[in-house]
C-alpha positions in Angstrom: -42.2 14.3 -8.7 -41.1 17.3 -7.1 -40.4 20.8 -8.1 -36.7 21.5 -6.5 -34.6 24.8 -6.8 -31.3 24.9 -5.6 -28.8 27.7 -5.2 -25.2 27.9 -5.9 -25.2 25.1 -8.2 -22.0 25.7 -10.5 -20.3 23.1 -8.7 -19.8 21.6 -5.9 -22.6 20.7 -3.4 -24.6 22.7 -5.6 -24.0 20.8 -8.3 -24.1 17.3 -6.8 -27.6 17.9 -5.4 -29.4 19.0 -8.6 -27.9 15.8 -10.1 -29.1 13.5 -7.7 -32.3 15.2 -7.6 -32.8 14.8 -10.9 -31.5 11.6 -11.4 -34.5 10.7 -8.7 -36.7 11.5 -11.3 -37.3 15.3 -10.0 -38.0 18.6 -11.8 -34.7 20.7 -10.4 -33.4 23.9 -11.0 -30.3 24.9 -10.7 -29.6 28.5 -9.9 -26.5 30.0 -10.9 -24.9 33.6 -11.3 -24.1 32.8 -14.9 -25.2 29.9 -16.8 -21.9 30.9 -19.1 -19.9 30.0 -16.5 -21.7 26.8 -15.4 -20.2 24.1 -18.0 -20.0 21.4 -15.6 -23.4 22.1 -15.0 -24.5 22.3 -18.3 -22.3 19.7 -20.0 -24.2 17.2 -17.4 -27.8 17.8 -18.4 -27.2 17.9 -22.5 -24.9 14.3 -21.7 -27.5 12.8 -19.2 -30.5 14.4 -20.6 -31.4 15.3 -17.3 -34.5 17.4 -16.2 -32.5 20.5 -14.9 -33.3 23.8 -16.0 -30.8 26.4 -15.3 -31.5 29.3 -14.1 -29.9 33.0 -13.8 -29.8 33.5 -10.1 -27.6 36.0 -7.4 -28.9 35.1 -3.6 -27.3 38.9 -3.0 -29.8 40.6 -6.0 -33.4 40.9 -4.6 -34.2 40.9 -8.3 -32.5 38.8 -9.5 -34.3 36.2 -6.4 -37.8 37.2 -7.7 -36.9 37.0 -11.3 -35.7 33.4 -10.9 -38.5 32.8 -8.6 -41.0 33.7 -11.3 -39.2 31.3 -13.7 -39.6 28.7 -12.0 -43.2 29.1 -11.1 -43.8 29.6 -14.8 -42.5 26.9 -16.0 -43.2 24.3 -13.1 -46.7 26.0 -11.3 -44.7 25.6 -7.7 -41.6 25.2 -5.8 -41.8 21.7 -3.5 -38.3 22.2 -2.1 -35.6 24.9 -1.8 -32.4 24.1 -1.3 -30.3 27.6 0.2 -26.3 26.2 -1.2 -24.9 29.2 -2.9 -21.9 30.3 -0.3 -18.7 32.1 0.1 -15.4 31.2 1.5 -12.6 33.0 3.2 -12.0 34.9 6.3 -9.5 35.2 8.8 -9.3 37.3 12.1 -12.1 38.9 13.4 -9.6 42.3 13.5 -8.6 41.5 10.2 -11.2 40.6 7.9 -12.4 43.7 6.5 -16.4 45.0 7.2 -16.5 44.7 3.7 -16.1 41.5 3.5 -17.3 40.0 6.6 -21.0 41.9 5.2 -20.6 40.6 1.5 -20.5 37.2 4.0 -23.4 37.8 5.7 -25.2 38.7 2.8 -24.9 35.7 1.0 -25.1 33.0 3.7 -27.7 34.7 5.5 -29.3 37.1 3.7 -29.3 35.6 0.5 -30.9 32.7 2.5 -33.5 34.3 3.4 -34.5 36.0 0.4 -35.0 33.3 -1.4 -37.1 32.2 1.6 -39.5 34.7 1.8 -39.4 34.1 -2.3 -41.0 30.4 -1.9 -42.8 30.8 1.8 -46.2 32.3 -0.1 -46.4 29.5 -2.4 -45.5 26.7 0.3 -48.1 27.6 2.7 -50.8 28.1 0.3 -50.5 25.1 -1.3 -49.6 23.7 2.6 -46.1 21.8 2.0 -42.8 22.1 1.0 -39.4 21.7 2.3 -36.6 24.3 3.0 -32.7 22.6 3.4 -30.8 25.4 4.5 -26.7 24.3 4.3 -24.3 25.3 7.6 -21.4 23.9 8.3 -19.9 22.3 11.2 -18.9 25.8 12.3 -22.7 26.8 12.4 -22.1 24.7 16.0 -19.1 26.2 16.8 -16.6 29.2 16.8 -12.9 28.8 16.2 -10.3 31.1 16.0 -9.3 32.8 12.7 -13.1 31.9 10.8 -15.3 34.3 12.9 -17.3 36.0 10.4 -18.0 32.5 8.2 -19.0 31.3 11.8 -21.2 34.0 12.8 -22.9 33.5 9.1 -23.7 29.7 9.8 -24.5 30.7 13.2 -26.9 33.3 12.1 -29.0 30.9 9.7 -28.9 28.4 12.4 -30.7 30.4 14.2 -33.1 31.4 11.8 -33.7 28.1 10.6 -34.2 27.1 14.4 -37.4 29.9 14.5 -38.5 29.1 10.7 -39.1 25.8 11.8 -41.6 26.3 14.2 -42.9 29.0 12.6 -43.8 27.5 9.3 -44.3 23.6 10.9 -48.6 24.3 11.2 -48.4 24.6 7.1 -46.9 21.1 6.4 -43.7 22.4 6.1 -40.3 20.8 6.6 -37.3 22.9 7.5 -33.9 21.1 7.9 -30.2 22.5 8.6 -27.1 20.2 6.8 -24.0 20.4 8.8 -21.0 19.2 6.5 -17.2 18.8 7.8 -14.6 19.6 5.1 -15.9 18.6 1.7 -13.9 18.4 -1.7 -15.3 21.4 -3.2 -13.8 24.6 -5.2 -15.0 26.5 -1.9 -11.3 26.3 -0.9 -9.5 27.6 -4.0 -11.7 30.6 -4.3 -11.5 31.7 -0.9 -9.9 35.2 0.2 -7.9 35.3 3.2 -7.2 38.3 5.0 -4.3 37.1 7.8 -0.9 36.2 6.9 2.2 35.1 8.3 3.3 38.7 9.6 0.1 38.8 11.5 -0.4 39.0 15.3 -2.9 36.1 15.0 -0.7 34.3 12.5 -0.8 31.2 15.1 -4.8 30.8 15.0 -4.5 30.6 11.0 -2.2 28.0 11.3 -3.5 26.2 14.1 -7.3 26.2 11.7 -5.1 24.4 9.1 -3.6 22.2 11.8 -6.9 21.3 13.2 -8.1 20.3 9.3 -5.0 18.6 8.7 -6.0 16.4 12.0 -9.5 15.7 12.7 -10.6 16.1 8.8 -11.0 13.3 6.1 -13.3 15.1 3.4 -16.4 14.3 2.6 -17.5 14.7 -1.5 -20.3 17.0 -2.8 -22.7 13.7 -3.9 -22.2 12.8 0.2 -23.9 16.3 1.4 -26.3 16.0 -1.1 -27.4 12.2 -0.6 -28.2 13.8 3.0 -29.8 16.5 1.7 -32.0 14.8 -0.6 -32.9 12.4 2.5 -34.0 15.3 4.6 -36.7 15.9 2.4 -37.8 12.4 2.1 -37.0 10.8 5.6 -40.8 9.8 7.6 -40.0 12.2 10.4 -38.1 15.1 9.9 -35.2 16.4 11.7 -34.1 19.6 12.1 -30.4 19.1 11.8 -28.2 16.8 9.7 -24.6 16.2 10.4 -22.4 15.1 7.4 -19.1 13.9 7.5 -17.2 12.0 10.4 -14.8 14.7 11.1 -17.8 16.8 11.8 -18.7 14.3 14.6 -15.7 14.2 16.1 -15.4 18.2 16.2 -19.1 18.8 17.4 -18.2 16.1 20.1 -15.2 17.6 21.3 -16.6 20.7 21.9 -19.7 19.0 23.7 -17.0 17.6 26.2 -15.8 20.3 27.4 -16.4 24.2 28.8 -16.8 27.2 27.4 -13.6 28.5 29.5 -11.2 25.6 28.1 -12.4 26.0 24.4 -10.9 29.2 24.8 -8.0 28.3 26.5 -7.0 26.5 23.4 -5.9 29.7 22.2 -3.4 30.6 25.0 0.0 30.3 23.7 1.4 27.0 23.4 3.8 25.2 21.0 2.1 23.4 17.8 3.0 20.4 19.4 1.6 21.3 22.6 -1.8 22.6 20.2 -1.6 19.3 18.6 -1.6 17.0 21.8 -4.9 18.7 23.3 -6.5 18.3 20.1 -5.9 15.2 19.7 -7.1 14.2 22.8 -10.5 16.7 22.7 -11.4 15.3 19.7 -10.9 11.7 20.3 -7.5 11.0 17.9 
């Protein structure tokens, strides 16, 4: 049995992982900015009886991170795995999205990340194991017009998580990156966006929701977390794990071709024009 804490687990891929953990027998818990809030979360242990112990948890509070942290080493003596979830959505042109926002990003994809990183690290190498799942996207791979800052987030822990990974692999210690497409998650609902229709780079919006509309067929939270769960339990690890076939087919279709056509695609064009080329880059 393991001792798993996961972030961001009021719903969504959050959510779906501490249930699958637990329902594999694990000791899991669940981080979450207000357990109040979290009734899907808590309805599920007291109907389930599931070993999940919320906790009160903001990736953005360093206190709030070494409070929870503390919890759990109370209660459970270690943390085996960490599971960095808790996420933001929104965005829009790089011009547009204000600093504001595209920091409040940062801080809880990457910085948040890696608090709670340096939270567990002590107690991983000392007792030499552990596991740390750190969850991109498919636009940790990639940029695309009208979601730079959420792409520069990804591609930030990416990076990171490249580094950690050799820095920590002497201790007995795993670190994997999960890559979901679009998945079915409240992500979407809650997300600000900061370009409309009167905007200068109204067509890149549009073309994002194009490209989704096209290459996409989304994935559900329990598939990202079956993935996750295997990364912690597969023989021989591997750094990153790709969920979703939509994230294929994007990853491969940039893969195919240069950096100087990628950006072409942003050249003026008709939407049926955008829609032929993407078709045909991504393999439609």
């Amino acid at each position: 049995m393991a001792v798993v804490l996961i972030t961001g687990c009021s719903s969504g891929i959050g959510l779906a992982t501490a249930l699958r953990f637990a329902r594999s027998g694990h000791d899991v818990h669940a981080g979450v900015r207000d357990v109040s809030t979290a009734g899907d979360l808590t309805g599920a242990v007291a109907r389930d009886k599931l070993p999940i112990q919320p906790v009160t948890l903001d990736v953005d509070d360093s206190k709030s991170v070494a409070d929870a942290v503390r919890q759990v080493l109370d209660r459970s003596g270690r943390v085996d795995v960490l599971v960095n979830n808790a996420g933001i959505g929104g965005g829009g042109a790089i011009e547009e999205v204000p600093l504001e926002f595209a920091r409040a990003m940062f801080e809880t994809h990457y910085f948040g990340a890696i608090r709670m990183i340096q939270a567990v690290l002590p107690g991983m190498r000392a007792q030499r194991s552990g596991a740390i799942v750190n969850i991109s996207s498919v636009w940790g791979r990639l940029g695309v017009a009208g979601h730079g800052h959420y792409c520069a987030a990804k591609h930030a822990l990416e990076a990171a998580s490249e580094a950690l990974a050799q820095e920590v692999v002497s201790f007995g210690i795993r670190v994997a990156i999960v890559e979901p497409g679009v998945v079915a998650t409240p992500i979407f609902s809650k997300a600000k966006r900061f370009t409309n229709q009167a905007s200068p780079y109204a067509m890149h919006v549009r073309r994002l929701l194009l490209l989704y509309r096209l290459v996409t067929t989304a994935s559900q939270p329990d598939d990202v977390a079956r993935v996750i769960e295997a990364t912690v339990t597969e023989p021989v690890p591997r750094l990153r794990h790709v969920v979703g076939a939509d994230a294929e087919r994007v990853i491969g279709g940039r893969q195919r071709v240069s950096d100087e056509a990628y950006v072409a695609t942003g050249r003026d064009m008709p939407d049926d024009a955008f829609l032929a080329l993407t078709r045909e880059r991504y393999g439609l």
